[in-house]
C-alpha positions as CSV (number, residue, x, y, z in Angstrom):
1,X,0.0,0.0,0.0
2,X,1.6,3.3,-1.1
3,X,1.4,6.7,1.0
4,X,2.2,9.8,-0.6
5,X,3.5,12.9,1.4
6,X,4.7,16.3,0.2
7,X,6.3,18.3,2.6
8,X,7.0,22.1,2.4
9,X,11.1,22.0,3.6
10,X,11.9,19.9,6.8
11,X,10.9,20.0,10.7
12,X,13.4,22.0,12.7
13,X,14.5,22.5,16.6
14,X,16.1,26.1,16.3
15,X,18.0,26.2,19.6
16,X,19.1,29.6,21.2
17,X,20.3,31.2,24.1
18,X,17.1,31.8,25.9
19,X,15.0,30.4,23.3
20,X,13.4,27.0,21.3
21,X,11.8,27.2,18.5
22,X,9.9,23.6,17.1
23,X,8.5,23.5,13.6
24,X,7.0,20.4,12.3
25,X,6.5,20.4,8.6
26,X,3.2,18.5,7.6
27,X,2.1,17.2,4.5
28,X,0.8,19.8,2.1
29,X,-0.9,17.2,0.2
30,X,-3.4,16.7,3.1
31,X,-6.4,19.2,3.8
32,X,-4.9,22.3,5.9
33,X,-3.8,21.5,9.5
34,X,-1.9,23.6,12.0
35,X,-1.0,25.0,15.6
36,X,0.8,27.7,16.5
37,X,1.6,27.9,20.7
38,X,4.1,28.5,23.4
39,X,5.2,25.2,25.1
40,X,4.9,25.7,28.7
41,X,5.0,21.9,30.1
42,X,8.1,21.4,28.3
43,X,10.3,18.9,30.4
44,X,7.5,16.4,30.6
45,X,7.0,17.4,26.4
46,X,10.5,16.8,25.5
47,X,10.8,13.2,27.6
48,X,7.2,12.1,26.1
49,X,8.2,12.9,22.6
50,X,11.1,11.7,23.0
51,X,9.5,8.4,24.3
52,X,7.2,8.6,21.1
53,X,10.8,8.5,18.8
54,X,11.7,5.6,20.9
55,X,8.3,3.3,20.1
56,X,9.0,4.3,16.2
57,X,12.3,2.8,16.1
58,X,11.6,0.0,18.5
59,X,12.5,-3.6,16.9
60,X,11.4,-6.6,19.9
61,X,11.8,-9.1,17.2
62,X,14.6,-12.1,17.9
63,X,17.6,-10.7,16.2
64,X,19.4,-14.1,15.2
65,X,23.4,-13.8,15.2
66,X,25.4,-13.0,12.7
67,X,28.0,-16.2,12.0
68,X,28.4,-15.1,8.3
69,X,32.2,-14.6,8.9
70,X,32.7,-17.5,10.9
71,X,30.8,-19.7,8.4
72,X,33.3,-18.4,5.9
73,X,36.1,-19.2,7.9
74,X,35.0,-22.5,8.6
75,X,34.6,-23.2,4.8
76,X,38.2,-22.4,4.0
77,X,39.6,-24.8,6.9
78,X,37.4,-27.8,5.8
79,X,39.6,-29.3,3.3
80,X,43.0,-28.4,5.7
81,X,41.5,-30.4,8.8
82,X,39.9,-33.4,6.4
83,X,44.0,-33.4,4.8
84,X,45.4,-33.4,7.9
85,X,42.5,-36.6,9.4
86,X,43.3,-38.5,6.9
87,X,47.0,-38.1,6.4
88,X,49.8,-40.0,8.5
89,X,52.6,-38.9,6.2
90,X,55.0,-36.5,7.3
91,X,55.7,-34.9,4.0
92,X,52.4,-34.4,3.7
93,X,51.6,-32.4,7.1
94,X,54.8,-30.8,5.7
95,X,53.2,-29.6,2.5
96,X,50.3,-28.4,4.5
97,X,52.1,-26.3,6.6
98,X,53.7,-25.0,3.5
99,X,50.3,-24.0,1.8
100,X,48.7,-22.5,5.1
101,X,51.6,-20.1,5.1
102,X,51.4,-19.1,1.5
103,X,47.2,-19.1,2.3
104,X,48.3,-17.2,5.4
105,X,50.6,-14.5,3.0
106,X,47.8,-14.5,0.7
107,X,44.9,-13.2,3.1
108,X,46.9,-10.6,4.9
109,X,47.7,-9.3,1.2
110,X,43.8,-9.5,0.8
111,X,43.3,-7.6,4.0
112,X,45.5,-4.9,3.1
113,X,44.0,-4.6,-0.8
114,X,40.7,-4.3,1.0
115,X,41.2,-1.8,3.7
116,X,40.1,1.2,1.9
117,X,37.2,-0.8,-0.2
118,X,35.6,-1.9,3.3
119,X,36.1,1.4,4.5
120,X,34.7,3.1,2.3
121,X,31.7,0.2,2.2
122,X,31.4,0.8,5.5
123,X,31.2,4.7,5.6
124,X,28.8,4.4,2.7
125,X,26.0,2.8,4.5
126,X,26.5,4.8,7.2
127,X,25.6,7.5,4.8
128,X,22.3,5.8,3.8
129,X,21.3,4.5,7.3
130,X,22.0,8.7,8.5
131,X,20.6,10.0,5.3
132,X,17.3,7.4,4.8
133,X,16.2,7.7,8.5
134,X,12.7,8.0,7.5
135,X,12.9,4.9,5.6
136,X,14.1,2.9,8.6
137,X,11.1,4.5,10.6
138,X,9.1,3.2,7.7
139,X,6.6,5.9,8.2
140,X,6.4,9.5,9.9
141,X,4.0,10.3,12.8
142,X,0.7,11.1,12.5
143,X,-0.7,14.3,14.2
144,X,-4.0,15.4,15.0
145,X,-5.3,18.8,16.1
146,X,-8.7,19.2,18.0
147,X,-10.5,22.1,19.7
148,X,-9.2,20.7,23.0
149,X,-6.0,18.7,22.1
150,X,-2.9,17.8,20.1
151,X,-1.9,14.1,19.5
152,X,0.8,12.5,18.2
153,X,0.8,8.7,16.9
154,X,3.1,6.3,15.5
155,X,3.7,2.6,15.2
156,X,7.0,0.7,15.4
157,X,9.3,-0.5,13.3
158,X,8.7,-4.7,14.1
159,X,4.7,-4.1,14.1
160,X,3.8,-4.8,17.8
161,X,3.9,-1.3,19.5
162,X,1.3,1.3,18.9
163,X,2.1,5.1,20.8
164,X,-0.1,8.3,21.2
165,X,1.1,11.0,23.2
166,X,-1.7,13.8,23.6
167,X,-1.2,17.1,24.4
168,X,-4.3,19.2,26.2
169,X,-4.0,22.7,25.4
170,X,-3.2,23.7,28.7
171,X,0.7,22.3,28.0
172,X,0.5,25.3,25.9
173,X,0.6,29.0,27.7
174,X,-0.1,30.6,24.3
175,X,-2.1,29.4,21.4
176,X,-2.3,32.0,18.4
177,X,-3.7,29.8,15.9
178,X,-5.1,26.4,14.9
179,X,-7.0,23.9,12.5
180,X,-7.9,21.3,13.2
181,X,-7.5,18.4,11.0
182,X,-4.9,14.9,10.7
183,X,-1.9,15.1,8.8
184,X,1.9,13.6,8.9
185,X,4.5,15.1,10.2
186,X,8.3,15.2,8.9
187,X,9.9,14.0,12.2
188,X,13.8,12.4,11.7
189,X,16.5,11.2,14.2
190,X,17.9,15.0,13.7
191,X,14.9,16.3,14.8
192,X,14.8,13.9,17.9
193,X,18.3,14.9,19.2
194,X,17.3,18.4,18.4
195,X,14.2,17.8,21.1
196,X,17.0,16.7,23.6
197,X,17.8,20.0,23.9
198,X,14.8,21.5,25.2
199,X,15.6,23.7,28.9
200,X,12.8,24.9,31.3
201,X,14.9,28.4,31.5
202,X,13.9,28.6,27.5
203,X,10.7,29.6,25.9
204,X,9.9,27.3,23.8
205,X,7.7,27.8,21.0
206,X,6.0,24.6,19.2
207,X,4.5,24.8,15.4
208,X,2.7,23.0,13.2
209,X,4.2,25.5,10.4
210,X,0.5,27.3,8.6
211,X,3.3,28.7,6.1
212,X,3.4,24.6,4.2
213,X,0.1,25.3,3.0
214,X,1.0,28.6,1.6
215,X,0.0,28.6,-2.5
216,X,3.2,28.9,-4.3
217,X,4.1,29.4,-8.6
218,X,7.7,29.4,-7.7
219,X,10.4,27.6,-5.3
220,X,8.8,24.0,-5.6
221,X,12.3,22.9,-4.5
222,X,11.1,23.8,-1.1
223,X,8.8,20.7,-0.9
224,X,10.1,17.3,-0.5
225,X,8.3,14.4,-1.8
226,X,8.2,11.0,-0.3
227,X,6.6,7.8,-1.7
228,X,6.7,4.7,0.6
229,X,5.1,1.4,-0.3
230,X,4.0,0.2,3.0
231,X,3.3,-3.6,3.9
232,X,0.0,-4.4,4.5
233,X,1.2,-5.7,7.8
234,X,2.0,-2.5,8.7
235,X,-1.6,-0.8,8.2
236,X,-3.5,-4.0,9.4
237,X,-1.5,-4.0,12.4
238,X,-1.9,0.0,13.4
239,X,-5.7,-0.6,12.4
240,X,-5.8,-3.8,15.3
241,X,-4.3,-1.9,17.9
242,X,-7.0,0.9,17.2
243,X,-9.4,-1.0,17.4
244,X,-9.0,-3.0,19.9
245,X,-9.6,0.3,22.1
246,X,-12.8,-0.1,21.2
247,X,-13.5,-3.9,22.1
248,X,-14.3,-4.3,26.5
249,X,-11.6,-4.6,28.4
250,X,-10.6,-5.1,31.7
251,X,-9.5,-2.0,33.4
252,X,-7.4,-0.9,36.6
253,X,-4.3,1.8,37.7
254,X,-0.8,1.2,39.0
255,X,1.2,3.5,40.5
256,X,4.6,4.6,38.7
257,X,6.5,2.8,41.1
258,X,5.0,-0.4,40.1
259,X,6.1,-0.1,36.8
260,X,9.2,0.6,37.6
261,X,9.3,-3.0,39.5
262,X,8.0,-4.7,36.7
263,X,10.9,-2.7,34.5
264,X,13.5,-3.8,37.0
265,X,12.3,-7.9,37.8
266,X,12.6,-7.9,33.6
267,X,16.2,-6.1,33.4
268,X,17.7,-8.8,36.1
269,X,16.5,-11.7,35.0
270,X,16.8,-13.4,31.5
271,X,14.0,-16.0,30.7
272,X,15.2,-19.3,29.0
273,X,11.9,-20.8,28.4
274,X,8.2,-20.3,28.4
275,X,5.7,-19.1,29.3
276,X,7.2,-15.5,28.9
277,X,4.1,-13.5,30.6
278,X,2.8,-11.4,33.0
279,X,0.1,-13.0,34.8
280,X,-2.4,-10.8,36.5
281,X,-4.2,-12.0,39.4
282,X,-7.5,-9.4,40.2
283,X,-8.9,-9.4,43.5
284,X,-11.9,-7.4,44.3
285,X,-10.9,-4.4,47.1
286,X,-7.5,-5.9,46.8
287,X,-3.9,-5.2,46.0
288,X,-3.2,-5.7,42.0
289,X,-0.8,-8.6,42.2
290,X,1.6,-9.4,38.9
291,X,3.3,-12.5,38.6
292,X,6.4,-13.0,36.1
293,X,6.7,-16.4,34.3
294,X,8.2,-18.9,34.0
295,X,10.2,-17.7,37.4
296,X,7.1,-16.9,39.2
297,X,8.3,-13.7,40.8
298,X,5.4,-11.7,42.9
299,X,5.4,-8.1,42.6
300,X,2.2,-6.9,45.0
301,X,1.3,-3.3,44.4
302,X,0.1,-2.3,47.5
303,X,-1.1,0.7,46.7
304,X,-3.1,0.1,43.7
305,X,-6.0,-1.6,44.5
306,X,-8.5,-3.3,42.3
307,X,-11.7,-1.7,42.1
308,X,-14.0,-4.3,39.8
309,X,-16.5,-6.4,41.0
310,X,-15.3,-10.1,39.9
311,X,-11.9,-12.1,40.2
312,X,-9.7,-11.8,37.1
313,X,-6.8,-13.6,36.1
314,X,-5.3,-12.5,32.7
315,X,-1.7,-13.6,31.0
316,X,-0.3,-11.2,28.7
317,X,2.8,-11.5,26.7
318,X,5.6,-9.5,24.9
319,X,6.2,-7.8,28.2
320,X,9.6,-6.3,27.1
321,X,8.2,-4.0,25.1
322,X,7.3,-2.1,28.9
323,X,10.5,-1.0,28.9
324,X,9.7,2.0,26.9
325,X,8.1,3.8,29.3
326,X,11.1,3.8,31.7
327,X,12.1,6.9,30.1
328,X,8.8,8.3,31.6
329,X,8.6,7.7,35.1
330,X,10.2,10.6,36.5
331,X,7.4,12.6,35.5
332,X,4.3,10.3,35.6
333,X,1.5,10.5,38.1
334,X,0.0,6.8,37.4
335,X,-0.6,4.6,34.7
336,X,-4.2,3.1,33.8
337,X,-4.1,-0.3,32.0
338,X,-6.7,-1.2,30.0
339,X,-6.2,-5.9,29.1
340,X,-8.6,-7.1,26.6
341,X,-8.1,-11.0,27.4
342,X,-5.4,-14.1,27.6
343,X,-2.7,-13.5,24.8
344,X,-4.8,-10.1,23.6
345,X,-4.0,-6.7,23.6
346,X,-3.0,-4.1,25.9
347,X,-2.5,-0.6,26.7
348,X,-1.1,1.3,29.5
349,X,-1.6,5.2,29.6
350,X,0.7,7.4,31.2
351,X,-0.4,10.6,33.2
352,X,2.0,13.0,33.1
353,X,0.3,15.8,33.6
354,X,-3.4,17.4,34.0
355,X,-3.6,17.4,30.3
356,X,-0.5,15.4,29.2
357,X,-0.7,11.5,29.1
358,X,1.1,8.9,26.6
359,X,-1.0,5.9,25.7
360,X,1.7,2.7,24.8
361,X,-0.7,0.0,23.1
362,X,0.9,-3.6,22.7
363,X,-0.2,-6.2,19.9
364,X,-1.0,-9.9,21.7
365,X,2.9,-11.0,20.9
366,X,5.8,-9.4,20.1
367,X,6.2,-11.1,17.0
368,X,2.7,-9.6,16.0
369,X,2.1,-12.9,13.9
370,X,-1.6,-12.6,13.4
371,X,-2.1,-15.1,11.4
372,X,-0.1,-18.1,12.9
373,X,-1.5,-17.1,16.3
374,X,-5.0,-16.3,14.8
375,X,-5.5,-14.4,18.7
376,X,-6.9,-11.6,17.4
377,X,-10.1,-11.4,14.9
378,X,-10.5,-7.5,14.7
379,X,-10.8,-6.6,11.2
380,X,-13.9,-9.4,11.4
381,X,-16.8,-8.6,9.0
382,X,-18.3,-5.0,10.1
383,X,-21.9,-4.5,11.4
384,X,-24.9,-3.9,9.0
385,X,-25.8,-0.4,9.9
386,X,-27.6,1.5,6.9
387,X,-24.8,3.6,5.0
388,X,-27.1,6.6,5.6
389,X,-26.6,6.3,9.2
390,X,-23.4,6.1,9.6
391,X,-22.7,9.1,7.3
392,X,-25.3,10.8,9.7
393,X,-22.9,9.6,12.7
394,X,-19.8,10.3,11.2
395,X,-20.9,13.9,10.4
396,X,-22.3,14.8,13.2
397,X,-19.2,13.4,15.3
398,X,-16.8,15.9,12.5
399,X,-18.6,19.2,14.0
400,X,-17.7,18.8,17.2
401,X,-14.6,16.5,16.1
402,X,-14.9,14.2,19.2
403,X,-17.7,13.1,21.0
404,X,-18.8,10.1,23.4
405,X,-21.4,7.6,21.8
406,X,-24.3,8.7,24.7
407,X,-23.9,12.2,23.3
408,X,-23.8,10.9,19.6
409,X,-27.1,8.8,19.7
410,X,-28.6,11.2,21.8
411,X,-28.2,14.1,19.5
412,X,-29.0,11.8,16.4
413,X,-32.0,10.2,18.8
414,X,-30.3,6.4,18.0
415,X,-29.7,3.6,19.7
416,X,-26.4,3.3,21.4
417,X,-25.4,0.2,19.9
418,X,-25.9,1.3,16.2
419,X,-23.4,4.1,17.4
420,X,-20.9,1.6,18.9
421,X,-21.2,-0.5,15.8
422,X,-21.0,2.6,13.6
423,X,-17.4,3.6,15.3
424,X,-16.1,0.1,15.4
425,X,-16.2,0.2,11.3
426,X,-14.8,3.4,11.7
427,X,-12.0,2.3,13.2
428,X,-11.5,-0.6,11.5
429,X,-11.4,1.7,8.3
430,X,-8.8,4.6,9.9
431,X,-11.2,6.7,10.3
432,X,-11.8,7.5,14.0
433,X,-10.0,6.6,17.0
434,X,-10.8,6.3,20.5
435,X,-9.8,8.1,23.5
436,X,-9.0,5.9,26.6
437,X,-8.5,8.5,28.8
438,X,-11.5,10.6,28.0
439,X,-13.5,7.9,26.8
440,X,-14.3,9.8,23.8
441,X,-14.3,8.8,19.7
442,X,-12.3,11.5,17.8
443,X,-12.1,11.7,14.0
444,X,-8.6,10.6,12.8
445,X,-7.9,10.1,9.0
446,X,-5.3,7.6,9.2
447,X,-5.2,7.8,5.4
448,X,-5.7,11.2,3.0
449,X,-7.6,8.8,0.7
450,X,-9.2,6.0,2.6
451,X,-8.1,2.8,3.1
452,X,-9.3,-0.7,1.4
453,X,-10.3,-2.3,4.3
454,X,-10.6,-5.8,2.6
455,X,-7.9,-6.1,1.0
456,X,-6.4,-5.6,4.5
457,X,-8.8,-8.2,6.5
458,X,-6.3,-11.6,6.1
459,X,-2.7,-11.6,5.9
460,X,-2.8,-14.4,3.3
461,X,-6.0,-16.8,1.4
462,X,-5.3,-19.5,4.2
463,X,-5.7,-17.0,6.9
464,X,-8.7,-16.1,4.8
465,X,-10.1,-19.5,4.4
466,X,-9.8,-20.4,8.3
467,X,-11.9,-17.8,9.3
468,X,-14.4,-19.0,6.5
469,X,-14.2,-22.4,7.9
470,X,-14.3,-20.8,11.4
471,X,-17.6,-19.0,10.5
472,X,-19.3,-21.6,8.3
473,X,-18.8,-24.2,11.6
474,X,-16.9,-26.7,9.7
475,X,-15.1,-27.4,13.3
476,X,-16.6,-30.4,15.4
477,X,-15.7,-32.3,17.6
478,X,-13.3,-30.2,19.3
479,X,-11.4,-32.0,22.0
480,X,-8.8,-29.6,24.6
481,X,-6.7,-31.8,26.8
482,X,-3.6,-30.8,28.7
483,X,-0.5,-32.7,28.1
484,X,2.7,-31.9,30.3
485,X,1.8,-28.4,30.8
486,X,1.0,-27.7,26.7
487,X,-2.3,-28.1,25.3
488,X,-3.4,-30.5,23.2
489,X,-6.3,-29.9,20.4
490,X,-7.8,-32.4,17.9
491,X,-10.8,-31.5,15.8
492,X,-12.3,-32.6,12.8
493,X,-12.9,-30.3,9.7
494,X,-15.7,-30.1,7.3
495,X,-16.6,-34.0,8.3
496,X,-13.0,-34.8,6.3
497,X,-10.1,-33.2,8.0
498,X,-8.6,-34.4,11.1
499,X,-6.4,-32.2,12.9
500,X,-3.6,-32.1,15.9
501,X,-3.1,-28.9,17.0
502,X,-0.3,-28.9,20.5
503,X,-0.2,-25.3,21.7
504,X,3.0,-24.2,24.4
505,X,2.3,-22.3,27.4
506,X,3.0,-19.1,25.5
507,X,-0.3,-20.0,23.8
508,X,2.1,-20.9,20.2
509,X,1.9,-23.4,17.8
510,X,4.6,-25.9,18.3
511,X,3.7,-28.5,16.5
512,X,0.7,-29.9,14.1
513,X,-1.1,-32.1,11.9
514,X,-3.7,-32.5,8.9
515,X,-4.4,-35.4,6.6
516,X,-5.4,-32.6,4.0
517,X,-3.2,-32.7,0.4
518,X,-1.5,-29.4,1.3
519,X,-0.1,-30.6,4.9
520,X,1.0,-34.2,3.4
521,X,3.4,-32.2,0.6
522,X,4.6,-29.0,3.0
523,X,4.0,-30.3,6.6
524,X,4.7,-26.9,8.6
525,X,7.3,-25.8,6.9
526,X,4.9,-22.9,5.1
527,X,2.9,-22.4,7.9
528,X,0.0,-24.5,9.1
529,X,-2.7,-25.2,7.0
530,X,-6.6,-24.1,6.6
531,X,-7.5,-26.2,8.6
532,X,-5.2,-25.9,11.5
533,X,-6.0,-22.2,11.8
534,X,-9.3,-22.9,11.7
535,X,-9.2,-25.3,14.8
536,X,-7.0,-22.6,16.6
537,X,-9.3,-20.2,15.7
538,X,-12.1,-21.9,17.0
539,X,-10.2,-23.2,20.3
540,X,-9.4,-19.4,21.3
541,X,-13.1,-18.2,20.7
542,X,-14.0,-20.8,23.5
């Protein structure tokens, strides 16, 4: 899926003596969006943007090592070693030695040939990887304005981390101008250092610059044009995490200093097997308790009780990915966390001020595998609400540009639940978001020109042909057993298919079987088949 941006020159941190001056260039090619202020919040603004920077670049993906040079290595000895195994002769091991010290001649003379070539390679894409930053970011931050708020969002670069810092216009002691409206921003690794620099003795003035939208015959070399395929991944994955802030979740607050002992059990210990999760245990009127697997360490936050009416116990994984907000616990009040289920998403909102709070939202797994987890079924078929309707909805929630769904359907005189319905399609399409904090939906064009939302429903036709399976109820006979601590599913499909599904305690495949033609000529080795998903599918729906 291609995005197109245009900007009009690039973002800038002008840095003084006594004065900051931030100007985000947005992208002329969307409808007119801007903000003009004076920052006055601005330590708790630089560390939260910064944070933001950190969630774009973020990678939790299992970075395999690199034995490239060693492999090489071991390929040129091969032949020496089997020579000298199989040889007893002395003027043999003789000419050996000979040759390994004209090989040894030889390689040094390489080396020093090379020097400057591997230099130069190396200073090259050092070049690219300062020069193409936005291309390692895969895509700039989106930024909203509203009558009552600016927010930032962004997705990272592995797929699993969704962050939105929003700013309340009281961070701001002077606001001279606004629209509101969504556009991207030009935001680069520069730009980020730049923020670093950001002093409470410094008036610091913040800018979504008016002057890109300016109508100009002349100086088109001002603009800089970007074009960036994205994967699909990438959009079905920010589209997920939206809306799962829609779906019901389970909520509670912790206390800063409880994140910062879950940060710290996770720094000093290394886990070596599974299950890799946070397990935790709700109490009603009692202290939150968190247990860390597979060592079963027991953080009990005393001081954040939980204030729901039943007993919860919820496993969530990909906890690593809490490390980025240790950057902002010096200046948060408490966190809300918001858990949608076993193995499904989460999100934990900083408060860092009256009017200042970063929302971190994390996919079901790290790895973000969707389809080979099948955990998630978010981008499901939408409700049938009359297309009339929801226009209705959608225009009357673009006067006010945010609005709660009791205030929707009461000024529209609709049910609630053809509201609710009407948003979830909305945010399945890019076109709203909703607010956790303020438990509001706010129009967000994630997209200047919409977004095909089937094309982005399955990651492949077999994750598309398990959920038909799923929802035709070709499964039956669905058997769960536990087997040494894993657990064991067998099923049969459309009266034909029998299946073996064994699932770890991090809730993964590990291993699995069909009699169907495509399992008997790949086995796993391209994924599990139709019908395998579709027995997942139907085991995590129970």
């Amino acid at each position: 899926m291609q995005f197109n941006y245009k900007y009009g020159g690039g973002s800038t941190v002008n840095n003084g003596v006594s004065s900051t001056n931030v100007s985000f260039a947005p992208d002329v090619l969307r409808d007119p969006t801007f903000f003009v202020g004076t920052l006055d919040k601005k330590i708790p603004f630089r560390e939260a943007i910064s944070a933001l920077h950190h969630v774009v670049v973020a990678d939790f993906n299992f970075q395999p090592k690199d034995n490239s040079a060693y492999l090489a290595w071991l390929k040129g000895q091969e032949e020496i070693w089997l020579s000298e195994a199989s040889s007893d002769l002395s003027k043999l091991r003789s000419e050996i030695h000979e040759v390994r010290a004209k090989m040894e001649g030889l390689r040094k003379e390489r080396d020093s040939i090379m020097k400057p070539y591997y230099k130069a390679q190396s200073a090259y894409f050092k070049f690219l990887y300062k020069r193409d930053m936005d291309a390692w970011m895969v895509l700039d931050p989106v930024i909203t304005v509203h009558p009552d708020q600016v927010f930032f969002e962004c997705f990272s670069k592995d797929e699993s981390v969704y962050g939105k810092l929003s700013c309340g216009y009281d961070v701001f002691k002077d606001i001279n101008e606004f629209k509101c409206g969504t556009t991207n921003i030009d935001y680069s690794k520069k730009l980020y250092e730049e923020f670093q620099k950001i002093r409470t003795y410094k008036e610091t003035d913040f800018k979504i610059d008016p002057k890109g939208f300016d109508v100009k015959t002349t100086g088109e070399d001002n603009y800089r044009e970007v074009k960036i395929d994205l994967p699909d991944s990438w959009v079905r994955g920010f589209l997920q995490v939206s809306t799962a802030m829609t779906t019901k979740k389970v909520s509670f607050e912790l206390e800063a200093i409880d994140i910062a002992n879950f940060i710290s059990v996770l720094k000093r210990n290394k886990e070596r097997k599974g299950p890799r999760s946070i397990k935790y245990i709700l109490k009603p009127n009692e202290p939150i308790v968190a247990v860390f697997e597979p060592w079963n360490i027991e953080i009990v936050c005393n001081q954040s009780i939980y204030k729901g009416d039943e007993h919860e116990e919820i496993r969530v994984w990909g906890r690593r990915r809490i490390l980025l907000l240790e950057r902002l616990l010096p200046i948060t009040n408490k966190f809300s966390v918001h858990l949608l289920g076993n193995g499904m998403p989460s999100f934990y909102t900083a408060h860092l001020t009256n009017d200042m709070y970063f929302t971190l939202g994390l996919s079901g797994w790290t790895a973000n595998d969707w389809t080979q987890s099948s955990q998630l079924e978010l981008l499901a078929p939408r409700a049938l609400v009359p297309a009339t309707t929801m226009q209705s909805i959608y225009l009357e929630l673009r006067n006010t540009w945010f609005a709660s769904e009791t205030d929707l359907a009461k000024n529209l005189n609709l049910d609630v639940t053809t509201v609710n319905k009407s948003m979830e399609t909305f945010a399945q399409a890019g076109k709203v978001i909703y607010d956790l904090k303020n438990k509001v939906y706010r129009v967000r064009e994630l997209k200047r020109d919409g977004i095909d939302i089937e094309s982005l429903r399955f990651s492949s036709e077999t994750d598309k042909d398990a959920y038909r399976l799923m929802e035709q109820d070709a499964v039956a006979n669905l058997k769960i057993t536990e087997q040494n601590g894993k657990v064991l599913l067998t099923a049969t499909v459309s009266n034909n298919y029998n299946t073996v599904v064994l699932i770890d305690k991090d809730l993964k495949i590990t291993d699995a079987k069909c009699n169907c033609n495509e399992f008997y000529k790949n086995k796993m080795t391209k994924g599990p088949c139709a019908h395998i998903l579709a027995t997942r599918i139907t085991f995590d729906k129970k």
